[in-house]
C-alpha positions in Angstrom: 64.2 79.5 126.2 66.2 77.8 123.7 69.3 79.2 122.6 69.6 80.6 119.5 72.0 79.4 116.9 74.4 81.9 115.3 75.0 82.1 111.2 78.8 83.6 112.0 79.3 83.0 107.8 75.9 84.9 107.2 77.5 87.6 110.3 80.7 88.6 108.2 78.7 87.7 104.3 81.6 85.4 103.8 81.0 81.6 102.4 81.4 78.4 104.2 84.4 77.7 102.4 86.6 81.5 103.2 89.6 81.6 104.0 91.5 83.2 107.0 92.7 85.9 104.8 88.8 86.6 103.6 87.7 86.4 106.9 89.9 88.9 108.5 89.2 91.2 104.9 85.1 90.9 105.9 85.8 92.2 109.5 88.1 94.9 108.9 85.5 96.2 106.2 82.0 96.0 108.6 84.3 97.1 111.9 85.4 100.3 110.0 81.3 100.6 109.6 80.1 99.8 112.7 82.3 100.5 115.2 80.6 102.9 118.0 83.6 105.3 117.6 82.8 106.3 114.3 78.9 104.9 113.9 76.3 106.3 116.3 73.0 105.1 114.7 70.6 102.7 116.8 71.9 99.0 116.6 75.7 100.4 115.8 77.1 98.7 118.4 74.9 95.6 118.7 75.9 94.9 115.0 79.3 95.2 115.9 79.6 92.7 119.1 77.5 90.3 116.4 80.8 90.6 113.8 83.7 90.5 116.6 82.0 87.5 118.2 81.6 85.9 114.5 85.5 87.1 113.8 86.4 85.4 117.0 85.1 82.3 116.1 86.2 82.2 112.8 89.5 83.3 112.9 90.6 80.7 115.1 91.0 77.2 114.1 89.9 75.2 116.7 87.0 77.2 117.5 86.4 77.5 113.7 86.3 73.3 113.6 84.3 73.5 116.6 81.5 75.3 115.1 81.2 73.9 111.8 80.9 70.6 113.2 78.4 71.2 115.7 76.8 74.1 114.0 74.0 72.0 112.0 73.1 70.0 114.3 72.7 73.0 117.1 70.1 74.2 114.1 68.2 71.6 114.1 67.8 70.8 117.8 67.0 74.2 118.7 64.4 74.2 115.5 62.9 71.1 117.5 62.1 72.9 120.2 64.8 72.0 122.5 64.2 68.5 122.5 65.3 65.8 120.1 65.9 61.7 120.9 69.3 60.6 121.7 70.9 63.8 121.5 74.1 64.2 119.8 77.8 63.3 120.9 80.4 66.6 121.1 83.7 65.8 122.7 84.7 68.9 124.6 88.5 68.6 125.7 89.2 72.5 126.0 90.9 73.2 129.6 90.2 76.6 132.0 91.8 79.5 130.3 92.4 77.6 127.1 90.5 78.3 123.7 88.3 79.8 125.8 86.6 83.0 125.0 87.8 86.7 124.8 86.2 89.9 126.2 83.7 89.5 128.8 80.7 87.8 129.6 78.3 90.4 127.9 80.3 90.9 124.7 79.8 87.4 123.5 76.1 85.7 123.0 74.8 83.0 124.9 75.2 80.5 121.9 79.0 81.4 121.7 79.3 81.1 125.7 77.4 77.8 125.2 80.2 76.3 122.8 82.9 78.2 124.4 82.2 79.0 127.8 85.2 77.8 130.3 83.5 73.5 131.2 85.8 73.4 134.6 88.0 71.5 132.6 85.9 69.0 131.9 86.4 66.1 129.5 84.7 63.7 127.5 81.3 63.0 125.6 78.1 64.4 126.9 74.8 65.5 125.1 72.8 68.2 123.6 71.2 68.9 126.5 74.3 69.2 128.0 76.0 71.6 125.2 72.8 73.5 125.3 72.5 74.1 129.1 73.7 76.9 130.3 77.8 77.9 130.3 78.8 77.4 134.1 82.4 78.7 134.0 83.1 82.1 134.2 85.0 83.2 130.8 88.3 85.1 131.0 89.2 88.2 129.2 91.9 87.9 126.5 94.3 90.5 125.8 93.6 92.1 122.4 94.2 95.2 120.6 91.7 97.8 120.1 90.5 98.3 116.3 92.1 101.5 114.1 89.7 103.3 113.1 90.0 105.2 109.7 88.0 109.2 109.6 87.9 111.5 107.3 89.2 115.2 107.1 88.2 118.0 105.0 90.6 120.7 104.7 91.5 123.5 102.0 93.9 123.6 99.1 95.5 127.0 101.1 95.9 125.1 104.7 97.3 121.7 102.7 99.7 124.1 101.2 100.9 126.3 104.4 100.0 122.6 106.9 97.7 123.4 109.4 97.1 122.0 113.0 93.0 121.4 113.5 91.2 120.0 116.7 88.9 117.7 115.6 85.9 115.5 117.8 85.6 112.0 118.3 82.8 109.6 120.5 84.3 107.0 122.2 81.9 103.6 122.3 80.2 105.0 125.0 78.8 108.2 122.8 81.4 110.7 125.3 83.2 113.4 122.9 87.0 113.8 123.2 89.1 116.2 121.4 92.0 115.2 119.8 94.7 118.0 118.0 95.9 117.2 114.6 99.0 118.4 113.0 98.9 118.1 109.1 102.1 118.2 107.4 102.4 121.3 104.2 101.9 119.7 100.9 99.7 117.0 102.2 98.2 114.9 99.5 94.1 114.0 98.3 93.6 110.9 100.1 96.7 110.9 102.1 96.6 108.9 105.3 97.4 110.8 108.5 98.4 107.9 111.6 97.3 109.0 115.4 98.9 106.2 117.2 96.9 104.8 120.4 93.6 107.4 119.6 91.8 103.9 117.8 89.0 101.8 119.8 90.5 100.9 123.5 92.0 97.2 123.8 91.1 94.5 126.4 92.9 92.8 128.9 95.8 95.5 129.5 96.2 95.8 125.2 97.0 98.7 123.7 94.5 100.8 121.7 94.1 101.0 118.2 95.2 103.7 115.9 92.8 106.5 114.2 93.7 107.1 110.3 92.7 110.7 109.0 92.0 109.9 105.5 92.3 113.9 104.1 90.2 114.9 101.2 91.2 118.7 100.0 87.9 120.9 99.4 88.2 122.1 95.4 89.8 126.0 94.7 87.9 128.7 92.8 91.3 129.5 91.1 93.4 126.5 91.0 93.5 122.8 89.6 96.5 120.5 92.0 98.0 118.3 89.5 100.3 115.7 91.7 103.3 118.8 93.5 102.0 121.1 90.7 99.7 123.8 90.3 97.7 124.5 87.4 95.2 128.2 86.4 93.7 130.4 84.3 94.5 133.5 83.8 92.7 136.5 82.1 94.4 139.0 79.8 93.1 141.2 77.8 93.0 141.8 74.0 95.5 145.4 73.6 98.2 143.1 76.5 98.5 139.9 74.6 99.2 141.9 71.2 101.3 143.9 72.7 102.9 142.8 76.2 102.3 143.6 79.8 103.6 143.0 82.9 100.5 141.8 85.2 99.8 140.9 88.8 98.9 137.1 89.5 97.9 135.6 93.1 99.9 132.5 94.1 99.4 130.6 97.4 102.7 132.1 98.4 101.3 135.8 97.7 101.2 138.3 94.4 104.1 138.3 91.9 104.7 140.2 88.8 104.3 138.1 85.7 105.4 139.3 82.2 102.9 138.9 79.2 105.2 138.6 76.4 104.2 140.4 73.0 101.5 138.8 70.7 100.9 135.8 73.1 98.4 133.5 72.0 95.0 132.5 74.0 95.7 129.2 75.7 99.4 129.8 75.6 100.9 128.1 79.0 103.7 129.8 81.6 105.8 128.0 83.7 106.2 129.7 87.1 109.1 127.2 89.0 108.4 126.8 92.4 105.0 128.6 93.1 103.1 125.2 93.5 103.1 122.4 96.2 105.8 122.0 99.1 107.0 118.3 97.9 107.6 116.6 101.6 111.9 115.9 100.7 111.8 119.6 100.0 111.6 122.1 97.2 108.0 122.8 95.5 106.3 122.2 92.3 105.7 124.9 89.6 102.7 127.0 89.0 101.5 126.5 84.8 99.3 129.7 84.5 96.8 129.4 80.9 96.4 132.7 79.1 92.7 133.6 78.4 93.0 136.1 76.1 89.4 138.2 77.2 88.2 139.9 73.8 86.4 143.8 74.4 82.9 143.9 74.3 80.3 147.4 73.7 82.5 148.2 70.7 82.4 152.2 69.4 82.3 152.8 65.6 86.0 153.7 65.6 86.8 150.8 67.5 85.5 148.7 65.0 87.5 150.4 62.1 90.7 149.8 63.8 90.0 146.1 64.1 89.0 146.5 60.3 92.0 148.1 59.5 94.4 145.2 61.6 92.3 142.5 59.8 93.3 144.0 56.4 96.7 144.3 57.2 97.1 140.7 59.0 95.0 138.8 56.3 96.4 135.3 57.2 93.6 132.9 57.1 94.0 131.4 60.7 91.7 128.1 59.1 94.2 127.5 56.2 95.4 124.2 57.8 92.0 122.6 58.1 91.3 122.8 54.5 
C-alpha cells in the first residue's frame, strides 16, 4: 500500500510561506484544543499526533527544507500509483541519531518515518522507490517537554474574596482521572492565570512535564458588581429614612456593618465605604460604593395621601425647572 503523503501546512491551517513564529502560534492554539488531557471526544488524540508530527516537521529547518522539496513530488508519485519512470533523485545525508525523528515509532506516520526514519547512516542519491520503501532504522526518542495545558475554573465572588483551596479532576492522555489540590490566592482576579508547575502533558525522553494554567472565571453576585479592587451595590431605603436619616444594616463580604443614612439623601446618591471591597494582593482592600434606592410606599391610606399633599405644597420647587 502506498504511503500516504502528509499536507503538514493544511495540518496546522498555516500557508506555505509561515514563519517559525506562525508556526509555533498554529500549534500552541490546536494543542490547547486537542490535547487528550483536556479533550476526550473520538479522534482527540489522533488529531493531535497529526499537529505534533506537522510541528515537528515544520519547526525545524532542515526537516522543513526537506519536505518542501520532496513534498510535491512524493504527491505525485504516490497519485501514480506507486510507480512513475525514472524516479526522482533525494540526497539523504542525515547520520543515526541526527535530525532524526522525536517520540517513538507510533507517534509519527509512516510518511514522516519514510522521510525521517534513522537510513543507517547512509549517504548519497537513491530513488523514489527507495524514499518510499519502508524506514529500516529504528527512530530514537528525543527529549522534549510536555505541553502546558491551560483549564478553566469557576469559583464565586465570596471564595475569590476570602481565597479558597479546591480539588479539582484531570484525565491524563490515557482517559485515567487524577486529582490535583488548588490553592487560590484572596482577591484573585476575572481571568487571572493560576500556574501548577509540572501538572501539564508528561515529556519524553526523561523531559520534564508541562505546566497546567487555571484560567479563573468568577460566577456573577446577586448583590454586588467587582469593579477592578472595588466593590460596587444597591441599596434599598425607604421613603420616611432618606427624608429624614437612619442608621441601617448593610451586608458586606466581610460581614454586617452599620451604615448611616444622612438626612434628605437623594435616590441614586453614592457612599463610599473604604476598605469593604477586594483584598488587593500588596495588601490593603478596595472600598465598597453602596447606590441609594430610595423605595417609594405603595397601598397608600387617604391620610397618607394628604400628608404627601400637604409636603408637596410646602416644597413647591419644580424638580424639571432645569430642563426647560
Amino acid at each position: 500500500m502506498p504511503v500516504e503523503y502528509k499536507d503538514y501546512y493544511k495540518t496546522l491551517g498555516v500557508a506555505k510561506t509561515a514563519t517559525t513564529e506562525e508556526i509555533k502560534k498554529a500549534f500552541r492554539k490546536l494543542a490547547r484544543q486537542y490535547h487528550p488531557d483536556v479533550n476526550a471526544k473520538p479522534g482527540a488524540e489522533k488529531r493531535f499526533k497529526e499537529i505534533n508530527e506537522a510541528h515537528e516537521v515544520l519547526v525545524d529547518a532542515d526537516k522543513r527544507q526537506r519536505y518542501d522539496q520532496v513534498g510535491p513530488d512524493f504527491a505525485r508519485y504516490a497519485g501514480n500509483g506507486g510507480g512513475r519512470p525514472g524516479g526522482f533523485q533525494w540526497a539523504y545525508t542525515g547520520q543515526p541519531g541526527r535530525g532524526g525523528v522525536s517520540g517513538d515509532e507510533g507517534a509519527f506516520s509512516d510518511f514522516f518515518r519514510t522521510l525521517f526514519g534513522d537510513q543507517g547512516g547512509m549517504t548519497g542519491t537513491f530513488s523514489a522507490d527507495d524514499l518510499l520503501g519502508r524506514a529500516r532504522g529504528r527512530t530514537r526518542t528525543r527529549a522534549l517537554a510536555g505541553q502546558d495545558i491551560e483549564h478553566e475554573l469557576e469559583i464565586s465572588l465570596t471564595e475569590a474574596y476570602k481565597g479558597h483551596e479546591q480539588q479539582i479532576e484531570m484525565k491524563d492522555q490515557h482517559g485515567r482521572a487524577r486529582r490535583l489540590t488548588v490553592k487560590i490566592p484572596a482577591g484573585v482576579r476575572e481571568g487571572q492565570r493560576i500556574r501548577l508547575g509540572g501538572q501539564g502533558g508528561p515529556g519524553t525522553g526523561g523531559a520534564p512535564a508541562g505546566d497546567l494554567y487555571l484560567r479563573i472565571r468568577v460566577k456573577p453576585h446577586p448583590l454586588y458588581q467587582r469593579d477592578g479592587d472595588d466593590l460596587r451595590m444597591e441599596l434599598p431605603v425607604a421613603l420616611h429614612e432618606a427624608l429624614l436619616g437612619a442608621e441601617v444594616t448593610v451586608p458586606t463580604l466581610k460581614g454586617r456593618v452599620s451604615l448611616r443614612i444622612p438626612p434628605e439623601t437623594q435616590n441614586g446618591r453614592t457612599i463610599r465605604l473604604a476598605g469593604q471591597g477586594m483584598p488587593r494582593t500588596g495588601g490593603g482592600a478596595g472600598d465598597l460604593f453602596i447606590t441609594v434606592k430610595v423605595v417609594l410606599p405603595t397601598k397608600l391610606s387617604d391620610e397618607d395621601r394628604d400628608i404627601v399633599r400637604k409636603i408637596g405644597e410646602r416644597h413647591a420647587d419644580d424638580p424639571r425647572r432645569h430642563l426647560l
